[in-house]
Backbone of each chain as nested JSON, in Angstrom:
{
  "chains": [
    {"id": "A", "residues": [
      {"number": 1, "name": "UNK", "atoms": {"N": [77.684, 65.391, 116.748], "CA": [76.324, 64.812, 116.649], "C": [75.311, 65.903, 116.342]}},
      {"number": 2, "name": "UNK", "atoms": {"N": [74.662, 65.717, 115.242], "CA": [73.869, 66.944, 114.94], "C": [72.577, 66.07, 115.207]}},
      {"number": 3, "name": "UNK", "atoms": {"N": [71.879, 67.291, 115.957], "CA": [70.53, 67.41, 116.809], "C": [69.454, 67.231, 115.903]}},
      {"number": 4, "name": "UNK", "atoms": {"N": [68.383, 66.232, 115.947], "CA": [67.365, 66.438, 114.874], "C": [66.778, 67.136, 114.791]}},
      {"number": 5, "name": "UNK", "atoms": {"N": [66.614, 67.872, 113.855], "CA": [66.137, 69.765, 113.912], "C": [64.237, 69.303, 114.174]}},
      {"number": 6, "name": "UNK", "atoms": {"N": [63.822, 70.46, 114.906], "CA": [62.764, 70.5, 116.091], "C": [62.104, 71.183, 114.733]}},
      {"number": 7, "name": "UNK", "atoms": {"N": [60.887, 70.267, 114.607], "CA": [59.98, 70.975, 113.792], "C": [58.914, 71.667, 114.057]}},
      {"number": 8, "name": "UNK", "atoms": {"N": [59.166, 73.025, 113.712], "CA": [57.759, 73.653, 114.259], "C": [56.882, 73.747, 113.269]}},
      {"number": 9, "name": "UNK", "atoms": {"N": [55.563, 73.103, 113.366], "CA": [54.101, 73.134, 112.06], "C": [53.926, 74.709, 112.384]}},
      {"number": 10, "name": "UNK", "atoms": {"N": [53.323, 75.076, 111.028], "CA": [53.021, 76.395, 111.055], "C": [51.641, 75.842, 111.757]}},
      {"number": 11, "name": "UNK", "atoms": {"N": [51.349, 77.047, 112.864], "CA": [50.03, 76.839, 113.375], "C": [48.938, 77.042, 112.232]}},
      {"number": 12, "name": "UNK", "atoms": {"N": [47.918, 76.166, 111.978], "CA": [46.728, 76.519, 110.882], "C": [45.708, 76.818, 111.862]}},
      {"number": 13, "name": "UNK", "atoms": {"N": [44.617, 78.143, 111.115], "CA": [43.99, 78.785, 111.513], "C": [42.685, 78.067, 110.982]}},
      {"number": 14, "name": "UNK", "atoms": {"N": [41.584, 77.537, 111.838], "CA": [40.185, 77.236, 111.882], "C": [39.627, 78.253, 110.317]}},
      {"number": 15, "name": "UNK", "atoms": {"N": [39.721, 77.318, 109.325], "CA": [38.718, 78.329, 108.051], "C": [37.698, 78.787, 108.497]}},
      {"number": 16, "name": "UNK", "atoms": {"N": [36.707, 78.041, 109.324], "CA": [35.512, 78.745, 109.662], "C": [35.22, 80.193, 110.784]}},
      {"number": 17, "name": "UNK", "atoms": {"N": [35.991, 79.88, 111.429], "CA": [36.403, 80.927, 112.901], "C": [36.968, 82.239, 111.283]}},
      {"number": 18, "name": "UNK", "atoms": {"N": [37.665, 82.04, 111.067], "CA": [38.704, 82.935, 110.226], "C": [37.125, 84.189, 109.351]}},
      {"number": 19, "name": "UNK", "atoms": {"N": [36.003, 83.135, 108.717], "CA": [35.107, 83.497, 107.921], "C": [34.342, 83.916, 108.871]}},
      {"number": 20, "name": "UNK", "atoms": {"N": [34.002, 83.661, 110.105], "CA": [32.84, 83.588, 110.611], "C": [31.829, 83.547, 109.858]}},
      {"number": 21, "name": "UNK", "atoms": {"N": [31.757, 81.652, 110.0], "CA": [30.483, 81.088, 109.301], "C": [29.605, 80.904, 110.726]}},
      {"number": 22, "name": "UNK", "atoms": {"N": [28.649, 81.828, 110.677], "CA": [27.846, 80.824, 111.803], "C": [27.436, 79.637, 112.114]}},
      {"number": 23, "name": "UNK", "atoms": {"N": [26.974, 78.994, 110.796], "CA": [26.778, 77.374, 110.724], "C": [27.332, 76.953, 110.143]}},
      {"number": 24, "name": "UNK", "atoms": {"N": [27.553, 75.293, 109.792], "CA": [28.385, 74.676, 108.889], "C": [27.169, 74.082, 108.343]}},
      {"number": 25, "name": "UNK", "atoms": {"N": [26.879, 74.425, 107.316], "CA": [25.637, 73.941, 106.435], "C": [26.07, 72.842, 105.438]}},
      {"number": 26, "name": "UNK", "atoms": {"N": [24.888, 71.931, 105.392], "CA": [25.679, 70.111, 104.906], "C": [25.207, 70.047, 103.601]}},
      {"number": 27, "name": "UNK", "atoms": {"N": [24.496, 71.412, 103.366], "CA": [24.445, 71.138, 101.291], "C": [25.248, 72.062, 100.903]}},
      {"number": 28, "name": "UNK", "atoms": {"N": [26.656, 72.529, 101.793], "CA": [27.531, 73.225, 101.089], "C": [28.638, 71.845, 100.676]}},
      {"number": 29, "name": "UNK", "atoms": {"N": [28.429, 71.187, 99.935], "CA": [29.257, 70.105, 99.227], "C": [30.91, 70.902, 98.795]}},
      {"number": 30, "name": "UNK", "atoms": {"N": [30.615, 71.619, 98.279], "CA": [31.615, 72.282, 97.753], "C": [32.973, 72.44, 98.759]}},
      {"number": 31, "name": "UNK", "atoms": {"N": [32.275, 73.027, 100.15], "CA": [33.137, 73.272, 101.761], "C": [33.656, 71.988, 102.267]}},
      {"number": 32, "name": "UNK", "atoms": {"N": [33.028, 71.299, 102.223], "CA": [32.789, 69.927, 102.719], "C": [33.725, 69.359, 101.984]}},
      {"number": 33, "name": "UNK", "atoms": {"N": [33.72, 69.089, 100.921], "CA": [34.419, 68.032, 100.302], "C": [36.366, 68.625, 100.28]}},
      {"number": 34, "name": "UNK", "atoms": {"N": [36.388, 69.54, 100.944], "CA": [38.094, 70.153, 101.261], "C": [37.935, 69.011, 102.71]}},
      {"number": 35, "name": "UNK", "atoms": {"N": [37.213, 68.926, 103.435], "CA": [37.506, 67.888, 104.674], "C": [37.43, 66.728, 104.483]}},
      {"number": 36, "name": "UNK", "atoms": {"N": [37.318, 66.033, 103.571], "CA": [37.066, 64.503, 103.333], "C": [38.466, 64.155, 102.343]}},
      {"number": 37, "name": "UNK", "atoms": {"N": [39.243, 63.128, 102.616], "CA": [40.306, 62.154, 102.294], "C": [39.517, 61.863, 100.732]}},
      {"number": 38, "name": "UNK", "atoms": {"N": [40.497, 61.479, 100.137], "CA": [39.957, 61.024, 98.646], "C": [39.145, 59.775, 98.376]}},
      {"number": 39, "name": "UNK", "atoms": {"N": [39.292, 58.873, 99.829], "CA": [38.613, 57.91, 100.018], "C": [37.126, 57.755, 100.562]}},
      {"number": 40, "name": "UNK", "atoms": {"N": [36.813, 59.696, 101.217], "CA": [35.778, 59.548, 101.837], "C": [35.751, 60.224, 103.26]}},
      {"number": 41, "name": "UNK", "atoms": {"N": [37.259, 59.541, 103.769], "CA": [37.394, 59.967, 105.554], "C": [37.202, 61.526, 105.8]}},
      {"number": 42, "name": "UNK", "atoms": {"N": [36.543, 61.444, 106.516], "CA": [36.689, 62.843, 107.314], "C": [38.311, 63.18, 108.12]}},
      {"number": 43, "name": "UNK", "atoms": {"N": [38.563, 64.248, 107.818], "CA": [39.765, 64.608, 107.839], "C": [40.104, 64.807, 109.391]}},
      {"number": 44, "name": "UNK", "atoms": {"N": [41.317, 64.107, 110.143], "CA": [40.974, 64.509, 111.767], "C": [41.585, 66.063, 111.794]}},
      {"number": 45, "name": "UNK", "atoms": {"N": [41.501, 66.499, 112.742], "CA": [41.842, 68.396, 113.262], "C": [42.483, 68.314, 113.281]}},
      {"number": 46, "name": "UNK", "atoms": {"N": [44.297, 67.312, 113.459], "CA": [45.33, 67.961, 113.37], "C": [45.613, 67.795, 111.549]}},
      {"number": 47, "name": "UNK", "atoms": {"N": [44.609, 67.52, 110.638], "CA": [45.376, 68.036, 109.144], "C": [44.436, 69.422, 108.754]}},
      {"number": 48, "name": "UNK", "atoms": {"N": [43.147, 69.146, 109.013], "CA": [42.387, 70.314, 108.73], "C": [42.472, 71.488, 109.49]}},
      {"number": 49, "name": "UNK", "atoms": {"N": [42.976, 71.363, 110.674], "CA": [43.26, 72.235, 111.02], "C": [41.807, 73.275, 112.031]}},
      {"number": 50, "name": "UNK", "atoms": {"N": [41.036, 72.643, 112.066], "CA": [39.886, 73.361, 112.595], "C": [39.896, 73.337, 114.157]}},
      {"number": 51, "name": "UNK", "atoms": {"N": [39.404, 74.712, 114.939], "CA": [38.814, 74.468, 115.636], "C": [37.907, 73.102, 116.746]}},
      {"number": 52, "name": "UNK", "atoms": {"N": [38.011, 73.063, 118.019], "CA": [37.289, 71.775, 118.287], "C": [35.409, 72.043, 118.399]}},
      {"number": 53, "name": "UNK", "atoms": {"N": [35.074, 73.361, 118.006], "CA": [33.659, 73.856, 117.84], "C": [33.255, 73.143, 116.382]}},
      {"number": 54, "name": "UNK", "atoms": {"N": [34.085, 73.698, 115.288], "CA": [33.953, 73.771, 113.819], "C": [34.282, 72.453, 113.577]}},
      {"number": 55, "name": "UNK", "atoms": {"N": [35.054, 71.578, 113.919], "CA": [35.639, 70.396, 113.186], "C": [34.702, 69.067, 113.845]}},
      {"number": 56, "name": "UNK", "atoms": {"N": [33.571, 69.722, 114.515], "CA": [32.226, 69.147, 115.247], "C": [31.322, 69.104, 113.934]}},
      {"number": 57, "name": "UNK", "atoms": {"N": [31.308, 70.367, 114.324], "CA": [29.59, 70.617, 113.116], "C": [30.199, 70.333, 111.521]}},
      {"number": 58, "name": "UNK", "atoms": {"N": [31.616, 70.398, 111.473], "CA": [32.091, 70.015, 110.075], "C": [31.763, 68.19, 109.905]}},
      {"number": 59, "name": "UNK", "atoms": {"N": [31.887, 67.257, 111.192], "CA": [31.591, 66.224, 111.133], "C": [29.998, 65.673, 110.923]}},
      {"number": 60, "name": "UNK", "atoms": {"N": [29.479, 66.59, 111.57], "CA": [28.009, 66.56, 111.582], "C": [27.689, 67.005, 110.144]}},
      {"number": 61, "name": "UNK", "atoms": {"N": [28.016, 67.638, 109.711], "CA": [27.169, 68.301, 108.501], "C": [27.69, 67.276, 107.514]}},
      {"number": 62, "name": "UNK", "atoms": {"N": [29.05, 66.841, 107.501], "CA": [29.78, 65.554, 106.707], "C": [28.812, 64.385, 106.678]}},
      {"number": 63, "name": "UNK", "atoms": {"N": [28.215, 63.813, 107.971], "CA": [27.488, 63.189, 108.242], "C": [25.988, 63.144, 108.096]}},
      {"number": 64, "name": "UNK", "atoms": {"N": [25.644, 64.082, 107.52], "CA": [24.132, 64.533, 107.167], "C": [23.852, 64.414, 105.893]}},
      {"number": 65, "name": "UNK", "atoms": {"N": [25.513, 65.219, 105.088], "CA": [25.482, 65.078, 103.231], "C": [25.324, 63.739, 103.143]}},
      {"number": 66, "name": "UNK", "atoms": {"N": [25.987, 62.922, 103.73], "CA": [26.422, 61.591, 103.483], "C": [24.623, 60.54, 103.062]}},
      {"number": 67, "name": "UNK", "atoms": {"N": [24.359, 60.958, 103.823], "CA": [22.936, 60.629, 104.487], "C": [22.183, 60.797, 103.39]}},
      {"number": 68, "name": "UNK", "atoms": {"N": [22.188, 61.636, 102.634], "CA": [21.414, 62.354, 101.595], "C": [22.158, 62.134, 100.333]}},
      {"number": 69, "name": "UNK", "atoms": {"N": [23.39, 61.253, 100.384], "CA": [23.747, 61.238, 98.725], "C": [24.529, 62.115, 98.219]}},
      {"number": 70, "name": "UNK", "atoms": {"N": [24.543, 63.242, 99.165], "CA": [25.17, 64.577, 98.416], "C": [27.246, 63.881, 98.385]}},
      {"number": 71, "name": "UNK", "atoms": {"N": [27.22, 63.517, 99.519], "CA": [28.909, 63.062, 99.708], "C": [28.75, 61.21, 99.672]}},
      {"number": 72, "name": "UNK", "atoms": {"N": [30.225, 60.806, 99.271], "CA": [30.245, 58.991, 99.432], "C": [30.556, 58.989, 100.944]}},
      {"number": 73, "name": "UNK", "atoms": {"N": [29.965, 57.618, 101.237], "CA": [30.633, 57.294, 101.97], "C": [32.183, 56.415, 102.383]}},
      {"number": 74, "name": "UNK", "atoms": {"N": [32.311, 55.888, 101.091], "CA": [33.346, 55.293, 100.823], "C": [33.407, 55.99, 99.119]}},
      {"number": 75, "name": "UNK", "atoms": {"N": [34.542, 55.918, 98.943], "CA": [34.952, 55.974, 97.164], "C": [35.939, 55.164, 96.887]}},
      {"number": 76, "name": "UNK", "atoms": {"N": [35.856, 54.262, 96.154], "CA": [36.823, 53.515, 95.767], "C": [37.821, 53.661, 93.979]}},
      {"number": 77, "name": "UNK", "atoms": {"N": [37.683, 55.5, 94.637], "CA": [38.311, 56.443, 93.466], "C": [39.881, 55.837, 93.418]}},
      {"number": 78, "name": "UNK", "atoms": {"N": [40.923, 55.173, 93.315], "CA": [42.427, 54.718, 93.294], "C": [42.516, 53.337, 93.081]}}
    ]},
    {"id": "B", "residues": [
      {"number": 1, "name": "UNK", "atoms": {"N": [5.192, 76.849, 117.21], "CA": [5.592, 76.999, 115.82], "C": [7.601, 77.299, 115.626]}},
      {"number": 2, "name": "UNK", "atoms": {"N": [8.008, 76.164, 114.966], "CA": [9.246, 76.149, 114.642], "C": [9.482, 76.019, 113.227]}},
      {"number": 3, "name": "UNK", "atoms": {"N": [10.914, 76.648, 112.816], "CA": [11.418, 76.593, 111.719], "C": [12.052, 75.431, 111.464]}},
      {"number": 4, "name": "UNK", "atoms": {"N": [12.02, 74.836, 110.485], "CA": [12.172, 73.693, 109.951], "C": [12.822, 73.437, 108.66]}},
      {"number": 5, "name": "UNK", "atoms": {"N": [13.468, 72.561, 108.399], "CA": [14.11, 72.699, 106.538], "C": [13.939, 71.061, 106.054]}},
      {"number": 6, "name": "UNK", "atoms": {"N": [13.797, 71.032, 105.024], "CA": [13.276, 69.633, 105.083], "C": [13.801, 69.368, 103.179]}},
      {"number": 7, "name": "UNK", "atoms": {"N": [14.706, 68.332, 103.084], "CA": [15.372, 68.119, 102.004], "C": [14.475, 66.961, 101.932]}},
      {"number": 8, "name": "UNK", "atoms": {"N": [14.101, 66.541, 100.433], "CA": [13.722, 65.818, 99.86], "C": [14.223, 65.157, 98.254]}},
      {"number": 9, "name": "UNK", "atoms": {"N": [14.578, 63.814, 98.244], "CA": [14.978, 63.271, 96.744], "C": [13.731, 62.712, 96.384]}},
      {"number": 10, "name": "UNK", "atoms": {"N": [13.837, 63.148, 95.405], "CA": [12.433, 62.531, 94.493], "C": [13.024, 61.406, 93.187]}},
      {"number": 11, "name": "UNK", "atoms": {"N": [12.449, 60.818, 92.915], "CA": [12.469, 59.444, 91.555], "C": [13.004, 60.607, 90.41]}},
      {"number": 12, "name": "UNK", "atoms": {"N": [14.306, 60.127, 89.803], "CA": [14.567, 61.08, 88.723], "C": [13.381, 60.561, 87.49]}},
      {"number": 13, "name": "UNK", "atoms": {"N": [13.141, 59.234, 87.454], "CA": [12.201, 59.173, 86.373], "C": [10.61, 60.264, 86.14]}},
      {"number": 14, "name": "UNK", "atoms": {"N": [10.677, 60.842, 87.212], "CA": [9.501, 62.171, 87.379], "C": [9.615, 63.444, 86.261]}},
      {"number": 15, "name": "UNK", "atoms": {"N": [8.841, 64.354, 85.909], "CA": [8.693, 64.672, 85.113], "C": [8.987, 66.358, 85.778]}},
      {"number": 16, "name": "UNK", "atoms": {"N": [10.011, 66.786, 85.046], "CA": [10.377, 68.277, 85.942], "C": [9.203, 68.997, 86.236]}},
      {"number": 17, "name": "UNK", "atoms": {"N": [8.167, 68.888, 84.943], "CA": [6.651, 70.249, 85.547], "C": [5.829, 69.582, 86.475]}},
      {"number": 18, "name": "UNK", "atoms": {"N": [6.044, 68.219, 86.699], "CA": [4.681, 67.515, 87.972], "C": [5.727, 67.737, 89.183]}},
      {"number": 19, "name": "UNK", "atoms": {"N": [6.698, 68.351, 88.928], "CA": [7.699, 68.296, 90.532], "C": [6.196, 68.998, 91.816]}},
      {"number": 20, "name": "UNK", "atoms": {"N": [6.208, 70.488, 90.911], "CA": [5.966, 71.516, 92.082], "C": [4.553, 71.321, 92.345]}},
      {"number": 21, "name": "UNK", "atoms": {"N": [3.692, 70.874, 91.645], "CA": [2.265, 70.441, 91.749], "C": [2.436, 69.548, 93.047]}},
      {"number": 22, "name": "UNK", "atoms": {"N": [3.082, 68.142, 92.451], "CA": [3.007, 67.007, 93.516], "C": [3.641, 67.32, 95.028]}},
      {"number": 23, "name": "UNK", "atoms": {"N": [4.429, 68.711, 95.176], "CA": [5.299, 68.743, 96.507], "C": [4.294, 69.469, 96.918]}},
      {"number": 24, "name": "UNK", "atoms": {"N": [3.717, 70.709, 95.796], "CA": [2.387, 71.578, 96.846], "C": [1.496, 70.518, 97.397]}},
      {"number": 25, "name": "UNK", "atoms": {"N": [0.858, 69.635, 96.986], "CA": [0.034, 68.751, 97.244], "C": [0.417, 68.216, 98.609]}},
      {"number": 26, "name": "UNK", "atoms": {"N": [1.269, 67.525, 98.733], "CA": [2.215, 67.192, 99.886], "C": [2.11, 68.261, 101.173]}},
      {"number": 27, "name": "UNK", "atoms": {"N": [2.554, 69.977, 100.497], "CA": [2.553, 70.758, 101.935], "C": [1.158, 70.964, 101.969]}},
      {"number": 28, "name": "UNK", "atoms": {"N": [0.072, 70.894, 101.431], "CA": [-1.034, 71.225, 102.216], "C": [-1.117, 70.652, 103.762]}},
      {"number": 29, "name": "UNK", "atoms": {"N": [-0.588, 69.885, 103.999], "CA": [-0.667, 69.141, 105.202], "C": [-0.435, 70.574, 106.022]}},
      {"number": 30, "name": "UNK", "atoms": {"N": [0.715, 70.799, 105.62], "CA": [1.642, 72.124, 106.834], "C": [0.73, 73.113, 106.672]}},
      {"number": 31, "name": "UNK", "atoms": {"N": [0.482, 73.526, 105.379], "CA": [-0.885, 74.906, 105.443], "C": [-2.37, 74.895, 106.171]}},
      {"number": 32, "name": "UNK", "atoms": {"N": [-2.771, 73.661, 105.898], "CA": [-3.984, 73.565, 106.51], "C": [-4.237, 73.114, 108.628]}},
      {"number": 33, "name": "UNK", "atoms": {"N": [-3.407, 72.779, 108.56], "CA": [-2.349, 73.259, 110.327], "C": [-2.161, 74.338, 110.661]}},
      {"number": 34, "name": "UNK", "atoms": {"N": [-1.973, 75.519, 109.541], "CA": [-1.389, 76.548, 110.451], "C": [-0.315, 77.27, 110.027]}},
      {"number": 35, "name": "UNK", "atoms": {"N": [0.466, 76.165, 109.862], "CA": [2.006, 76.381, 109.3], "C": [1.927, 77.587, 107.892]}},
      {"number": 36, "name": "UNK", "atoms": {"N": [3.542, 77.935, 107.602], "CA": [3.839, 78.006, 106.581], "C": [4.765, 77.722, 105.762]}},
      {"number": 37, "name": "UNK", "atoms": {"N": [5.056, 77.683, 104.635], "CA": [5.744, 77.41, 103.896], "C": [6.829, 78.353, 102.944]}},
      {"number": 38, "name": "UNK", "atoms": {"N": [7.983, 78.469, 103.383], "CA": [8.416, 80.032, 103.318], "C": [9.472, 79.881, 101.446]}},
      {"number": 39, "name": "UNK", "atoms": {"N": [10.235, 78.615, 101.368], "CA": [10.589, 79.042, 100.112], "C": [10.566, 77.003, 99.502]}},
      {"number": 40, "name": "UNK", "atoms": {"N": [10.535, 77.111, 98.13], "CA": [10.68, 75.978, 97.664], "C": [11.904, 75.983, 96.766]}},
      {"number": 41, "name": "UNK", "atoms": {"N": [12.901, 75.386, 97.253], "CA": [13.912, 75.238, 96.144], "C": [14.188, 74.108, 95.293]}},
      {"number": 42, "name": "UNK", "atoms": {"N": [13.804, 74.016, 94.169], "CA": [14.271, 72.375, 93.213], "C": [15.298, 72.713, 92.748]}},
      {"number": 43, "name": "UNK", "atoms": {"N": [16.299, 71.844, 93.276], "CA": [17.957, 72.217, 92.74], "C": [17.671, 70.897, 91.518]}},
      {"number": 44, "name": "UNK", "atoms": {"N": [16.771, 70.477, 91.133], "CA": [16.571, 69.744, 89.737], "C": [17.25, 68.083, 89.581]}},
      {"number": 45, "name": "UNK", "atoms": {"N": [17.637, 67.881, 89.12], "CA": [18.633, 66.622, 88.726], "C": [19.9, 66.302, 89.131]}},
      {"number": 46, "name": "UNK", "atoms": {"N": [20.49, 65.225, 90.246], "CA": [21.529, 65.478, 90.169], "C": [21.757, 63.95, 90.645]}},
      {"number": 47, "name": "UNK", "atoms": {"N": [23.769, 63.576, 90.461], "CA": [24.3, 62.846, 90.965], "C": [24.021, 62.191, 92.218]}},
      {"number": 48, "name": "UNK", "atoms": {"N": [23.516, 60.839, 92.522], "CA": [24.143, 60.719, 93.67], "C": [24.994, 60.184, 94.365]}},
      {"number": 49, "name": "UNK", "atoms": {"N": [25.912, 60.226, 95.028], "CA": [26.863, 59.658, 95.741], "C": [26.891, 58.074, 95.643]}},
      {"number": 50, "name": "UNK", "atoms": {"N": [25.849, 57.56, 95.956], "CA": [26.131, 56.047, 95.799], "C": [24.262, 56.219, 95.371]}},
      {"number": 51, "name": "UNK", "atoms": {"N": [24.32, 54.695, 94.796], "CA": [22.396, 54.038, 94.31], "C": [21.732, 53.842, 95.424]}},
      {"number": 52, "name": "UNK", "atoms": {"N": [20.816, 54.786, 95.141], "CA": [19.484, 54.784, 96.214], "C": [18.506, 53.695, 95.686]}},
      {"number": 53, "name": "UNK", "atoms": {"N": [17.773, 53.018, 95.881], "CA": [17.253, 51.816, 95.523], "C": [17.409, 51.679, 93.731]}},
      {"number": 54, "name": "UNK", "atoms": {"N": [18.583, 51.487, 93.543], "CA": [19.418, 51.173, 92.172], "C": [19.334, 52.51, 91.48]}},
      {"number": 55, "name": "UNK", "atoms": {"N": [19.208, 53.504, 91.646], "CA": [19.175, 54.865, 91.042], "C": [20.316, 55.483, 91.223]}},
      {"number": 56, "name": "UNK", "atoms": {"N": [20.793, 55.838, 90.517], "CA": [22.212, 56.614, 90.306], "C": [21.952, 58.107, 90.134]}},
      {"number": 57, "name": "UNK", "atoms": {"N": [20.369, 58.665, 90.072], "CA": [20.315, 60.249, 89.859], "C": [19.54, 60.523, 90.788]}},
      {"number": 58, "name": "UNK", "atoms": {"N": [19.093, 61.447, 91.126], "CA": [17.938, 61.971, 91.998], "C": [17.21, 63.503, 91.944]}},
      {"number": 59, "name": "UNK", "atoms": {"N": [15.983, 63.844, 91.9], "CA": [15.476, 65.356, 92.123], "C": [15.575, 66.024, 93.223]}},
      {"number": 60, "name": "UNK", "atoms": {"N": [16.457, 66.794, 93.742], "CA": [16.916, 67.324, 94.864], "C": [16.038, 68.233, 95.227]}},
      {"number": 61, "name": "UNK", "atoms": {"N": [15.465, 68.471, 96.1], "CA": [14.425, 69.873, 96.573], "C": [14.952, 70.238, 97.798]}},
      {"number": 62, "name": "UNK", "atoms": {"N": [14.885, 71.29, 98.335], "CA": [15.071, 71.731, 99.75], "C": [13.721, 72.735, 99.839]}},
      {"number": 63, "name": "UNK", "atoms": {"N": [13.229, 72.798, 100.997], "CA": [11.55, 73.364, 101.542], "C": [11.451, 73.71, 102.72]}},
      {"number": 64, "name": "UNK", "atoms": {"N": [11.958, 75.38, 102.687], "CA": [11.972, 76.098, 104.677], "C": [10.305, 75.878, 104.907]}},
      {"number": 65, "name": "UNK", "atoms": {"N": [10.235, 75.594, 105.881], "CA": [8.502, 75.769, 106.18], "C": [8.488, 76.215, 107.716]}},
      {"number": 66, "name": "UNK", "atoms": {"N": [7.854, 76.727, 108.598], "CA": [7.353, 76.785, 109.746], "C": [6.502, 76.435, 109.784]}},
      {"number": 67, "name": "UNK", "atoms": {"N": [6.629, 75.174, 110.959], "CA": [5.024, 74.42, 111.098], "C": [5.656, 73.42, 112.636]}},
      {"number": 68, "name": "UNK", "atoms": {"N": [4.218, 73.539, 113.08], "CA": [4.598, 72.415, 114.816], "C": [5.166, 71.367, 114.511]}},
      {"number": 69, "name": "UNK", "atoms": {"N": [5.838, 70.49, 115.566], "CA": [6.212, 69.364, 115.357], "C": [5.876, 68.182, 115.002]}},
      {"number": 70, "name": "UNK", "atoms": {"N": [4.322, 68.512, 115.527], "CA": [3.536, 67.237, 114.913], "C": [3.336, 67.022, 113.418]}},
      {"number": 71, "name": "UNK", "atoms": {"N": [2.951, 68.408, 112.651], "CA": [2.524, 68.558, 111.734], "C": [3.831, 67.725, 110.569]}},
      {"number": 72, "name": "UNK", "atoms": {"N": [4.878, 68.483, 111.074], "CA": [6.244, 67.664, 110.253], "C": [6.203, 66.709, 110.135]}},
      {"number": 73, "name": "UNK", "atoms": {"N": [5.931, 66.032, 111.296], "CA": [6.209, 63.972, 112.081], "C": [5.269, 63.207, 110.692]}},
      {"number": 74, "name": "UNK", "atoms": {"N": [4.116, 64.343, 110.489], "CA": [3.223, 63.655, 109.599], "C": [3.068, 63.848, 108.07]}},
      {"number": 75, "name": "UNK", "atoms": {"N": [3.774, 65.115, 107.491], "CA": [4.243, 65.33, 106.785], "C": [5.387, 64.406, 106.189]}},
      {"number": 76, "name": "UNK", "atoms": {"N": [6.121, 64.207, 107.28], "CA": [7.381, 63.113, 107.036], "C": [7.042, 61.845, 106.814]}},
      {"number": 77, "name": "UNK", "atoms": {"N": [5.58, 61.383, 107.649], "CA": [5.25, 60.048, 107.05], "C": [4.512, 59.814, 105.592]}},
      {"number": 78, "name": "UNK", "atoms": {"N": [4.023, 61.153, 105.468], "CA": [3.307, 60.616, 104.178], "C": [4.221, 60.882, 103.182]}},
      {"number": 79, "name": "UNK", "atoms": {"N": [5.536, 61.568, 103.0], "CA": [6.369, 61.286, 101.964], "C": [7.297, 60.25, 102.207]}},
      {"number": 80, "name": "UNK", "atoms": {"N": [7.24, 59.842, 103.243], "CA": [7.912, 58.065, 103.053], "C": [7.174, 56.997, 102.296]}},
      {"number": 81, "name": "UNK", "atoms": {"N": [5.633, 57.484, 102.403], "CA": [5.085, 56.473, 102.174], "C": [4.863, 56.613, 100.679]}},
      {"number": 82, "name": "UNK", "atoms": {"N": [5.192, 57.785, 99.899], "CA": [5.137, 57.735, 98.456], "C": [6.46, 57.451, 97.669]}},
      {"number": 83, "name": "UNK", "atoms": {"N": [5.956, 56.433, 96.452], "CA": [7.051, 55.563, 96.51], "C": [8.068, 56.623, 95.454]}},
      {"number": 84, "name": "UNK", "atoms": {"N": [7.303, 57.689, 95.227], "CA": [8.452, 58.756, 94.128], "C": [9.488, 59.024, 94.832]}},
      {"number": 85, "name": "UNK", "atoms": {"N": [9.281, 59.389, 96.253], "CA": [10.42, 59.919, 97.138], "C": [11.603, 58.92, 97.568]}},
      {"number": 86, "name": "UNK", "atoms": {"N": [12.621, 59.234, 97.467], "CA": [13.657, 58.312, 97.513], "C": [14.054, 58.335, 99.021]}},
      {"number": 87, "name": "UNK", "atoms": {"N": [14.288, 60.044, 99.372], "CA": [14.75, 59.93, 100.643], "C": [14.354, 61.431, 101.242]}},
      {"number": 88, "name": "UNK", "atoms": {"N": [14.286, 60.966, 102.691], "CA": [13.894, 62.913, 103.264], "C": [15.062, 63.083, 104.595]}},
      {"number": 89, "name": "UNK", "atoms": {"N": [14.418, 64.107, 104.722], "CA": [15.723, 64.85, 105.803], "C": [15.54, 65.946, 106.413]}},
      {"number": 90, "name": "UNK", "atoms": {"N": [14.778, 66.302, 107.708], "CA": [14.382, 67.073, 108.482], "C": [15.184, 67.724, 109.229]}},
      {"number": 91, "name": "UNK", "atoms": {"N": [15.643, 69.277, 109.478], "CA": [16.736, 69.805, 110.01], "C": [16.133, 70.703, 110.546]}},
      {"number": 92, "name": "UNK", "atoms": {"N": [16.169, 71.149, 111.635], "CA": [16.095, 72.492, 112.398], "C": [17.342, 73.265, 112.402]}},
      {"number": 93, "name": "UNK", "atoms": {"N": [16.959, 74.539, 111.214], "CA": [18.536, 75.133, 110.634], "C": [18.639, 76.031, 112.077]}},
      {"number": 94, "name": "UNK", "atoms": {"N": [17.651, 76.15, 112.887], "CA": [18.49, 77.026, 114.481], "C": [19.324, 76.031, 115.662]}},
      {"number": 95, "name": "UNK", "atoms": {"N": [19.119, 75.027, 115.408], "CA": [19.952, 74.369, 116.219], "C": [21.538, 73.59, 115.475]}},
      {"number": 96, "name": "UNK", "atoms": {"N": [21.223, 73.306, 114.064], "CA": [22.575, 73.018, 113.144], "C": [23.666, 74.443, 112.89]}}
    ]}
  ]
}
């Protein structure tokens, strides 16, 4: 009986911690749009991989572009 | 006196040289308070994400100013109340 091999995820390292960004600024569209699903979703922390400080203010600032047009809130890109 | 950042969409049907006239006009409010007004950025024409009252483009500005809280509150109402402005957005970049 062979054992179902035990997967270990490579641990991912917080991009922002890594840069030390002090803020997560919400007219960086460019940053932002690596955390959002092709549909829009904000990406949860176990794919992005962030920090529970950073993957805060990454929601917040997600939530601010949104506000302003800069990001969709939905895309019905597929 | 606090720092303040304050994004503004303007009517793309506007005319790029009446941008900076009509926004100075606007901060006198913050200058004649006290305040100041530290940089004006018009990032110009752009996409937006979804139609703001059926508009598919918008004039993007961003505007650091230091000025009291009141002065903003009222600042903020009188560009709601002009119908060029599509949308605003008040941030205190020391607490974001």
């Amino acid at each position: 009986m062979a054992k179902p091999p035990i997967r270990k995820p490579k641990k991912k390292v917080c991009l922002f911690c890594q840069e030390k960004v002090a803020r997560v600024d919400y007219k960086d569209t460019g940053t932002l749009r690596k955390f959002i699903s092709d549909r829009g979703k904000i990406r949860a922390r176990r794919v992005s991989g962030n920090c529970t400080r950073h993957q805060r203010d990454v929601a917040t600032a997600i939530k601010n572009a949104r506000e302003m047009a800069l990001l969709p809130y939905t895309s019905t890109a597929r | 006196m606090r720092r303040y950042e304050m994004m503004v969409i303007l009517d793309p049907a506007l005319e790029e040289r009446t941008i900076q006239p009509s926004l100075d006009q606007f901060l006198t409010v913050v200058t004649t308070a006290g305040g100041s007004v530290d940089k004006v950025d018009i990032w110009g024409r752009r996409r937006l994400a979804y139609e703001i009252d059926k508009k598919s483009e918008g004039i993007y500005t961003v505007i650091d100013l230091v000025a009291e809280p009141d002065t903003v509150k009222e600042l903020d109402r009188q560009l709601n109340l002009n119908e060029a402005v599509l949308r605003t957005k008040i941030l205190r970049p020391d607490q974001h």
